[in-house]
Backbone as a chain_set.jsonl record, in Angstrom:
{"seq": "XXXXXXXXXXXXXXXXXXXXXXXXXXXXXXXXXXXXXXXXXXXXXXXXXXXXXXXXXXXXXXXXXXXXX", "coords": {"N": [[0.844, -1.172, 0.0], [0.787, 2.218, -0.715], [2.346, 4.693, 0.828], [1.211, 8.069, 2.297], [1.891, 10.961, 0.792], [2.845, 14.523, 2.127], [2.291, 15.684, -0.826], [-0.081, 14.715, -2.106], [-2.122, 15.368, -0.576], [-5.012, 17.123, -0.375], [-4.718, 20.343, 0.792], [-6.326, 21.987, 3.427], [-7.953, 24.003, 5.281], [-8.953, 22.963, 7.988], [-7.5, 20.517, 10.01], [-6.673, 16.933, 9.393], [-8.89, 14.534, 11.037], [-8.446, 11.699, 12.81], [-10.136, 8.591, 12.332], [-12.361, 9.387, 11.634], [-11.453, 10.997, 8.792], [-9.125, 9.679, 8.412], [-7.539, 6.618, 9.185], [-5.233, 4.602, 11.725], [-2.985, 2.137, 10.445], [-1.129, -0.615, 11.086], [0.754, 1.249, 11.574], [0.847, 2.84, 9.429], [-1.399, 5.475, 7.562], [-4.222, 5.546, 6.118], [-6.258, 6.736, 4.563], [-9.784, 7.35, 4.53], [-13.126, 6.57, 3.166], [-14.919, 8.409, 2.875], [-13.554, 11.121, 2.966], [-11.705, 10.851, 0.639], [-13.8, 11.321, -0.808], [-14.478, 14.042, -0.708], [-12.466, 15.199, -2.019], [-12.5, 15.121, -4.491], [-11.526, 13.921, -6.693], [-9.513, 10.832, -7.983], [-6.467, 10.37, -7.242], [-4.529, 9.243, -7.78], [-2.853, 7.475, -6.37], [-3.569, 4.975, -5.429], [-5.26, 4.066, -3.266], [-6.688, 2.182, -0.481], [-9.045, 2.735, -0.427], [-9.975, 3.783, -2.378], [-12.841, 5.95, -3.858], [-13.207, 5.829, -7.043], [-13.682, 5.517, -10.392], [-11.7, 4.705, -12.911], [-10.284, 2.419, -10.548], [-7.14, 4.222, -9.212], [-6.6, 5.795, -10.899], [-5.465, 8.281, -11.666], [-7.151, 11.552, -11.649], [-9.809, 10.295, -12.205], [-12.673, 10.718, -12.323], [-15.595, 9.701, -11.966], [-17.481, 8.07, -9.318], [-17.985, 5.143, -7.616], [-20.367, 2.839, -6.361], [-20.393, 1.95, -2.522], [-19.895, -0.824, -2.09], [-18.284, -0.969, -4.219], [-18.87, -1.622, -7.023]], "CA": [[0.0, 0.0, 0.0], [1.0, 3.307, -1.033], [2.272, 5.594, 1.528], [0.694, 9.502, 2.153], [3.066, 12.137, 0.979], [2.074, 15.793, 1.543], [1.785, 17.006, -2.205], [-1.375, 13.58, -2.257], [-3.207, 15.669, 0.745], [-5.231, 18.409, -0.74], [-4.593, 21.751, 1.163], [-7.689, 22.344, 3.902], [-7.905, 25.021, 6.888], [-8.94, 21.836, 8.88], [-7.026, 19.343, 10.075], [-7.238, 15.515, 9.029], [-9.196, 13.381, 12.122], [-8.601, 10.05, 13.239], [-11.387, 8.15, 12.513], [-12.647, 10.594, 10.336], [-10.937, 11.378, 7.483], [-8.087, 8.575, 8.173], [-7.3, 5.282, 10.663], [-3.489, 4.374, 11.012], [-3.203, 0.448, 10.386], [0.011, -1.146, 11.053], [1.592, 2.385, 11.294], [0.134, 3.834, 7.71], [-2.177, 6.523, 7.602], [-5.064, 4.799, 5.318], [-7.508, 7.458, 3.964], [-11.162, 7.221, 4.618], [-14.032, 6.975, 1.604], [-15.412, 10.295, 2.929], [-12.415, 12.319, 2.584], [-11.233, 10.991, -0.711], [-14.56, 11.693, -1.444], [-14.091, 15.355, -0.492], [-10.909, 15.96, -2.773], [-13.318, 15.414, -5.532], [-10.773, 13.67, -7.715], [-8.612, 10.376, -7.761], [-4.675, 11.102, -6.426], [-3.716, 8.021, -8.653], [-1.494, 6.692, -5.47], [-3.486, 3.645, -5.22], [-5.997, 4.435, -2.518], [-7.008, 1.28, -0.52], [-10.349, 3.218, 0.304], [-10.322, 4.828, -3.542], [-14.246, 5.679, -4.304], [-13.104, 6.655, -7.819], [-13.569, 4.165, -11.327], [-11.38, 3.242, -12.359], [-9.3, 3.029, -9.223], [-5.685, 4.48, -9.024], [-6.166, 6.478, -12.494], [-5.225, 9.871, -11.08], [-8.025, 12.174, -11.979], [-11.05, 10.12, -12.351], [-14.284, 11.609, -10.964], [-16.793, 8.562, -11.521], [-17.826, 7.562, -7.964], [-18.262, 3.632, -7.267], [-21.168, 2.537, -5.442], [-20.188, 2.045, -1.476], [-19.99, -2.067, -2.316], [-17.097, -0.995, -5.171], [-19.523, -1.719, -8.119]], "C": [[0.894, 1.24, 0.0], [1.033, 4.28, 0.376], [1.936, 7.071, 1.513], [1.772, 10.488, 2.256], [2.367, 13.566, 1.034], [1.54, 16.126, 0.34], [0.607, 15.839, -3.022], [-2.289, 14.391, -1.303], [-3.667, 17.048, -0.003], [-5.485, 19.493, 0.839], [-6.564, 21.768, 2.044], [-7.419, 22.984, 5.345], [-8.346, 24.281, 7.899], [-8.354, 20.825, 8.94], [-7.611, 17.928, 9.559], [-7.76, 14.974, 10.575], [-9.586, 12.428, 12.237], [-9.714, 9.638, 13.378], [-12.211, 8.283, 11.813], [-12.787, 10.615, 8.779], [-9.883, 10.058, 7.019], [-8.237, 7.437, 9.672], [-5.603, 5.105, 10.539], [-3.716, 2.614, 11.65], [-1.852, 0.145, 10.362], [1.565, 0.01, 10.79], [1.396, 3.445, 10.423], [-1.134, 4.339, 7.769], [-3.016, 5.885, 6.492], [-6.438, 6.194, 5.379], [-8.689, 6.624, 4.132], [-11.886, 7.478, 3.047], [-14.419, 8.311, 2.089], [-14.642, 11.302, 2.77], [-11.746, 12.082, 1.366], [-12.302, 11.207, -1.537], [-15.064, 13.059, -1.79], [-13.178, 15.973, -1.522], [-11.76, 15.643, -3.823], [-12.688, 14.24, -7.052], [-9.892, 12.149, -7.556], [-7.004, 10.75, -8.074], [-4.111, 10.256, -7.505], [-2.409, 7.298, -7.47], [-1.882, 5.306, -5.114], [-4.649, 3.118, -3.942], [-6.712, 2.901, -2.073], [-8.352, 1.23, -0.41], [-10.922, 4.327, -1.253], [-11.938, 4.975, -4.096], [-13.977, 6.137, -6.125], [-13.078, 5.273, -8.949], [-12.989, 5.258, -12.428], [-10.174, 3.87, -11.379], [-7.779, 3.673, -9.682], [-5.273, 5.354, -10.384], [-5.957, 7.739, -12.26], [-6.449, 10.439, -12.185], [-9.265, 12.134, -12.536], [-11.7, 10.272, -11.223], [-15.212, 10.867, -10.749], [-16.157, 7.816, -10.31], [-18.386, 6.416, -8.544], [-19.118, 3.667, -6.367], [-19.851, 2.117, -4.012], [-19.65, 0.41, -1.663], [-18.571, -1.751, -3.334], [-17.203, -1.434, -6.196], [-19.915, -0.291, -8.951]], "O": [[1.811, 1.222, 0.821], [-0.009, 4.595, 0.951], [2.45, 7.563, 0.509], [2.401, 10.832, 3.256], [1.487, 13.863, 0.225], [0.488, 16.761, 0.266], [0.375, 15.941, -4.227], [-3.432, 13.933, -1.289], [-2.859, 17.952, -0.215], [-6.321, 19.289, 1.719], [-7.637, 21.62, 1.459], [-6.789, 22.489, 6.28], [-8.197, 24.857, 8.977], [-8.51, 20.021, 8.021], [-8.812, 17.775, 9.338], [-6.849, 15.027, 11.401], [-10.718, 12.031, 11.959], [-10.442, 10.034, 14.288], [-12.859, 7.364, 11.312], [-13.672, 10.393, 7.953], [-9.76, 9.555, 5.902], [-8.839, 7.533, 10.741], [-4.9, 5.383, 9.567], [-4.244, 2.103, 12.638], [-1.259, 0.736, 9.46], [2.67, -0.132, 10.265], [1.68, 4.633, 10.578], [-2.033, 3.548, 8.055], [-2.207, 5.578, 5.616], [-7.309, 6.347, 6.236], [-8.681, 5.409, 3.935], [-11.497, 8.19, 2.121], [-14.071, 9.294, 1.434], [-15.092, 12.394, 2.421], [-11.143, 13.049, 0.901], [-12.141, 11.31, -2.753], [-15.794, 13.336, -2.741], [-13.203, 17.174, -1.791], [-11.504, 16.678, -4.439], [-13.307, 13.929, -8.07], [-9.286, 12.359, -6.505], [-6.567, 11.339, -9.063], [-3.139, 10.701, -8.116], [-1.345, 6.768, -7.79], [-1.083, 4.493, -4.647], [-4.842, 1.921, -3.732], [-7.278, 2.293, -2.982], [-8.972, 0.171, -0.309], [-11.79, 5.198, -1.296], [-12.303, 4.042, -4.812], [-14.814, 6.976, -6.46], [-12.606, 4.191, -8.598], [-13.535, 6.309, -12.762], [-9.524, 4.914, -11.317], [-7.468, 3.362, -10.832], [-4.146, 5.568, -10.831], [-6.608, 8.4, -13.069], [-6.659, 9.925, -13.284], [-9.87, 13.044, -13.102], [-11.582, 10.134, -10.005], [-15.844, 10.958, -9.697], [-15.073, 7.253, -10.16], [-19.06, 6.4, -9.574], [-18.904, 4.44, -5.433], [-18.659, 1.996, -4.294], [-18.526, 0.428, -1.163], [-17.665, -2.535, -3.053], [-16.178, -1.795, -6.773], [-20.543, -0.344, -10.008]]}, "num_chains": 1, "name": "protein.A"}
């Protein structure tokens, strides 16, 4: 899994929160569907939580049902 580098985090006057936005699993910061659903856009880093079809294509906007259909 793809680790989170700053210039993957879009820019927001609110912090990220645990639970939230992200969980940390075995040390790695793992993005939430609601906050990559926020940035509007896929990052293309690989997202294990990517709501975006098709996954990991940096800058697709079609949303996947919740199931990943």
């Amino acid at each position: 899994m793809p680790q989170i580098s700053n210039e993957n985090v879009t820019p927001s006057s609110a912090p990220l929160v645990e639970g939230v936005d992200y969980e940390i699993e075995n040390g790695l910061f793992v993005l939430k569907r609601a906050y990559l659903l926020k940035r509007g856009e896929c990052c293309g880093s690989g997202c294990r939580n990517c709501p975006y079809s098709p996954r990991g294509q940096k800058g697709s906007r079609q949303i996947l049902s919740e199931t990943g259909k």
